[in-house]
N, C-alpha and C positions, 0 to 999 in steps of 0.2 A: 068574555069569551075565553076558553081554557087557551093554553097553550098549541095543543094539539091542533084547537083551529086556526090559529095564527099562523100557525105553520102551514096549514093547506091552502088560508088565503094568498099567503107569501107565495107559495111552490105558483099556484095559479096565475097570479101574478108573471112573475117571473116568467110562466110560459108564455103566455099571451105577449109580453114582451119580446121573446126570442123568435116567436114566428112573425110579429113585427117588424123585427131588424132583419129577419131572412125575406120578408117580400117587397120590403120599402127601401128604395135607392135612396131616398131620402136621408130615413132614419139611419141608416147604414153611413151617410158624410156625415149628421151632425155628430153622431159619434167617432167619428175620426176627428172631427174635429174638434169635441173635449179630448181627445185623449192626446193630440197636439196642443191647445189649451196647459192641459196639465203637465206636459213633458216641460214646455217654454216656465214655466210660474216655477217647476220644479229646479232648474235649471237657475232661473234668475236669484231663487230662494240659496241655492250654495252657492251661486256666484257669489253674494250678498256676505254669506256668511264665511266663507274664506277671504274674502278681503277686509270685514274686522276683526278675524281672529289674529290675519297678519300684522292690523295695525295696533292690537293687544298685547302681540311678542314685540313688535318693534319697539312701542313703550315701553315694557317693562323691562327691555333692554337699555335703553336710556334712563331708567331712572335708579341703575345698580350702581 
């Protein structure tokens, strides 16, 4: 399939999707609730990552 159609199955897609999420109450929580999902996993992930980067400065303070 050329490009050209991937793109129209894509667009089609993608509509079919959006008047989905406009008439399904449904659809419309689970997607609140990946994008809650994703804020918390975000969140945990810098958590995560500022507290070794602080235990990285702290060594490397200790071993001057």
């Amino acid at each position: 399939m050329s490009k050209l159609g991937w793109f129209v199955v894509g667009a089609a897609i993608g509509a079919v999707g959006v008047i989905q999420m406009r008439d399904n109450p449904k659809a419309q929580q689970a997607v609140e609730d990946i994008k809650l999902a994703a804020k918390d996993f975000s969140s945990a992930l810098t958590a995560g990552y500022q507290e070794r980067e602080a235990e990285i400065h702290k060594a490397s303070k200790t071993n001057k």
